[in-house]
C-alpha positions as CSV (number, residue, x, y, z in Angstrom):
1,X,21.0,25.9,-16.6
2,X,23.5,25.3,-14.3
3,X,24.8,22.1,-13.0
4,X,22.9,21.8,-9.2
5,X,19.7,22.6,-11.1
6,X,20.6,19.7,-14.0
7,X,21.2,17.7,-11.1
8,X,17.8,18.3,-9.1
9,X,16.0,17.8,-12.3
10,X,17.4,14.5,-12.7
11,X,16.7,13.7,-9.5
12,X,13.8,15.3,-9.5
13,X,12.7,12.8,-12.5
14,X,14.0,9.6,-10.9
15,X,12.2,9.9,-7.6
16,X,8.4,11.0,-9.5
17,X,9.2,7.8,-11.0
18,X,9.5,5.8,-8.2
19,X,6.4,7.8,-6.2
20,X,4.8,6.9,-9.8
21,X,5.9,3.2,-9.3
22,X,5.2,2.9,-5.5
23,X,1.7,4.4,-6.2
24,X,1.2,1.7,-8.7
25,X,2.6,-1.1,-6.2
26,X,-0.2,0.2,-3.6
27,X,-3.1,0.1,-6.4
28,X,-2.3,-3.6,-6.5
29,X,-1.4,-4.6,-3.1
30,X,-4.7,-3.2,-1.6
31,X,-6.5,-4.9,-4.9
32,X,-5.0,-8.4,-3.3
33,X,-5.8,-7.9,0.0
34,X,-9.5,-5.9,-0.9
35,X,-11.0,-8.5,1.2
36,X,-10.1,-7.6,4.2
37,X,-10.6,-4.3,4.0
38,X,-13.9,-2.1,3.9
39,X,-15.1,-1.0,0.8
40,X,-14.7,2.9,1.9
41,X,-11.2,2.3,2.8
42,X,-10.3,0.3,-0.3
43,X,-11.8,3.0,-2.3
44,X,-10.3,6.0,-0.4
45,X,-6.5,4.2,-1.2
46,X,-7.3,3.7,-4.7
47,X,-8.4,7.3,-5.3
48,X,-5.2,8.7,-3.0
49,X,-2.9,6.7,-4.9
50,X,-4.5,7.5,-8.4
51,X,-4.0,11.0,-7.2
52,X,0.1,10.4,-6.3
53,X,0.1,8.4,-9.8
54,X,-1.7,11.2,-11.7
55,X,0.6,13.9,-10.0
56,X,4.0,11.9,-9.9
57,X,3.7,11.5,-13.7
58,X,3.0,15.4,-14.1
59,X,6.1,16.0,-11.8
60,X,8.3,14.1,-14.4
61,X,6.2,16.2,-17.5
62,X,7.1,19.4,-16.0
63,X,10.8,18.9,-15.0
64,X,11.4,17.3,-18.5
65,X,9.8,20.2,-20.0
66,X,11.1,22.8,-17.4
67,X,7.6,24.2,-17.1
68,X,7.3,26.9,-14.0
69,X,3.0,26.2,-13.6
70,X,3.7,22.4,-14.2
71,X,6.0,22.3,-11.7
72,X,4.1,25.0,-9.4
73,X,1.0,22.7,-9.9
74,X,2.7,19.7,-8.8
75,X,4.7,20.6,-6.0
76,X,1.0,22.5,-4.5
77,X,-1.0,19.3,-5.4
78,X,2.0,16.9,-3.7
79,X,2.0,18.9,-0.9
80,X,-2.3,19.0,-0.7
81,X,-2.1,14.8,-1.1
82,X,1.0,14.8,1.8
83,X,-0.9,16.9,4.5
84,X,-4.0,14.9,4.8
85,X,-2.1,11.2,4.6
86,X,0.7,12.4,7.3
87,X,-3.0,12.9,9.6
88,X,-4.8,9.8,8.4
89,X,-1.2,7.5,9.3
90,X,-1.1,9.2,12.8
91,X,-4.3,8.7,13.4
92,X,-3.9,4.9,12.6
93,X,-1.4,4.5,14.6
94,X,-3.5,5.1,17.5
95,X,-7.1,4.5,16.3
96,X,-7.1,1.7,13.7
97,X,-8.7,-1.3,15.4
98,X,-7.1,-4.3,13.8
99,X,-9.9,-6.7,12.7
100,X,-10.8,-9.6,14.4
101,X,-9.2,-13.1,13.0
102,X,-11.3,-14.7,15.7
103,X,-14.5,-13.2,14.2
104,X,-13.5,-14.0,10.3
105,X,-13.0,-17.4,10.7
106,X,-16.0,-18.4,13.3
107,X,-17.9,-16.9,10.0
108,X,-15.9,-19.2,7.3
109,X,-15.9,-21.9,9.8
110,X,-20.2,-21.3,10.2
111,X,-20.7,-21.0,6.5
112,X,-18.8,-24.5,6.0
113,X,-16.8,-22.0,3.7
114,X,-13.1,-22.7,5.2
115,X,-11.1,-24.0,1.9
116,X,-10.0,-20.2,0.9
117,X,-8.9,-19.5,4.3
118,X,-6.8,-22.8,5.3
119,X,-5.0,-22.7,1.7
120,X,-4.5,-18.8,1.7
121,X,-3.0,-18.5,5.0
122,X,-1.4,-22.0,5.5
123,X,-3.6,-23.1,8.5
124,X,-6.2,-25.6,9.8
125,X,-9.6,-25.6,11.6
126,X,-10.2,-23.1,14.0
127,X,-7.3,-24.0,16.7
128,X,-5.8,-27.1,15.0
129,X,-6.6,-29.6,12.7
130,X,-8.4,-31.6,15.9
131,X,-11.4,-29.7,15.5
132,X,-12.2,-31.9,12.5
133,X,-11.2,-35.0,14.3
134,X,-13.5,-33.6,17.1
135,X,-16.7,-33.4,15.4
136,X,-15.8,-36.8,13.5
137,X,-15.2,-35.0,9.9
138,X,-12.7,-35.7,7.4
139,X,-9.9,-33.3,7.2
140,X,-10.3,-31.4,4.1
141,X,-7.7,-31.1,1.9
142,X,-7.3,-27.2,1.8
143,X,-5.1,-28.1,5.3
144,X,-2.1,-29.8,3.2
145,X,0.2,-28.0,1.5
146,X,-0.2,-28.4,-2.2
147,X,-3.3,-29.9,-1.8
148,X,-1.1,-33.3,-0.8
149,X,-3.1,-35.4,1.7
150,X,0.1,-36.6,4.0
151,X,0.6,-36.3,7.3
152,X,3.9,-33.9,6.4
153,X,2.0,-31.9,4.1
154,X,-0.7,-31.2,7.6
155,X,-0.9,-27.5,8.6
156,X,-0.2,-27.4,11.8
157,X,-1.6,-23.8,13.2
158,X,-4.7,-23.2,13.6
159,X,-6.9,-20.7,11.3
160,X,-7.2,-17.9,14.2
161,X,-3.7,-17.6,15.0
162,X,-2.6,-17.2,11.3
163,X,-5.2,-14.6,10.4
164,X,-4.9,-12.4,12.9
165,X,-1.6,-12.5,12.8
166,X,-1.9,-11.8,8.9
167,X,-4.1,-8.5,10.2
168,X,-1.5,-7.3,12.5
169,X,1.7,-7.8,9.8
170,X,-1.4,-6.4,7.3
171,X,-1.6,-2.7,9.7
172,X,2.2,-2.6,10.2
173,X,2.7,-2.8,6.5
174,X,0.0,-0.3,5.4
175,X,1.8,2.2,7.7
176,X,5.0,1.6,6.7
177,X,4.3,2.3,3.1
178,X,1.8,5.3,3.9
179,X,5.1,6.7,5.5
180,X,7.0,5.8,2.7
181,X,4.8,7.6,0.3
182,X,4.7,10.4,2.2
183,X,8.2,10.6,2.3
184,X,8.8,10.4,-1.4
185,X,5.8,13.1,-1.9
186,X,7.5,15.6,0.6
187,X,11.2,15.3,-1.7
188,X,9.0,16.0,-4.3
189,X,7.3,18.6,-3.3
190,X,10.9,20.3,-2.2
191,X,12.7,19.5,-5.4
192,X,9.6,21.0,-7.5
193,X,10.0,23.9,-5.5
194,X,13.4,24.2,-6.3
195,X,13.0,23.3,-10.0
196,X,9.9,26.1,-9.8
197,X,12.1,28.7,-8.8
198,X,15.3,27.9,-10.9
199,X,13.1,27.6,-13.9
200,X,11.4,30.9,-13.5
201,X,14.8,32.6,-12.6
202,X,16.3,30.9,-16.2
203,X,13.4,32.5,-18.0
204,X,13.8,36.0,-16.5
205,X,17.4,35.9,-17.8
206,X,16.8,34.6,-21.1
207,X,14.0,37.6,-21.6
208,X,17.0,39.8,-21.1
């Protein structure tokens, strides 16, 4: 084998394992943040990054083995998983309604459930902590940092502000590392290719 295909194999290797390790990042970071998220789109990511997993682990199989179907078989299925997600990113870009921190935290703040919210995101009351002081109510102590009831510990933002503000940062990221991923599965997809080719050409000569 000669030494540009020793060297695309290697890198061929090193980057399935990153797409691999990416892929596994994404699994977790959309089971952290499942909650704010719909339960199609949750499950949709999970399945689409199983998929990279599944086919970023055969990508390393098939160079280490120097298969030509392996690698034929991953660099089609990479380029399959790529297509669809470069459409599904653009069409965030433009389509994806950011969800309403206005609306998640008039529910919390409805349901008497706002604990989980103030401690999560580092906030208080709807606007400010006031809107305890307003209706004559203690001021819980999810609004102190560390659960430490002094007036330095007081979140000073209101709940609103924070969460939708944790929606927005939440839709840059998700497109930022669907581009990344795409990125990653395209190089793939090219140095399989490569691999593919230089494989099948090293078995014709040894048959001769």
């Amino acid at each position: 084998m000669g030494c540009a295909t020793t060297s695309v194999k290697i890198t061929s290797i090193i980057l399935n394992a990153i797409l691999g390790l990416l892929a596994l990042g994404s699994i977790g970071w959309i089971a952290y943040n499942a909650d704010t998220e719909s339960e199609e789109f949750a499950i949709a990511a999970y399945v689409a990054c199983a998929l990279i997993l599944l086919f970023a682990m055969l990508g390393i199989l098939a160079a280490v083995r120097e298969s030509v179907p392996l690698t034929a078989t991953s660099a089609v299925f990479l380029l399959i998983l790529a297509i669809p997600q470069i459409v599904s990113t653009c069409m965030l870009l433009h389509q994806y309604e950011v969800q309403s921190g206005q609306e998640t935290v008039d529910v919390a703040w409805q349901a008497n459930n706002m604990d989980g919210l103030q401690q999560k995101h580092e906030c208080c009351g709807k606007s400010s902590a006031q809107d305890y002081v307003h209706l004559n109510q203690l001021i819980p102590p999810s609004c102190y940092a560390d659960l430490q009831q002094t007036t330095d510990h007081l979140y000073v933002d209101g709940c609103i502000e924070k969460v939708q503000s944790f929606y927005e940062a939440d839709k840059k990221r998700f497109i930022i590392v669907s581009w990344v991923l795409v990125a990653f599965e395209l190089l793939c997809f090219a140095l399989a290719v490569f691999l593919a080719i230089s494989f099948r050409n090293k078995q014709r000569r040894l048959q001769f």
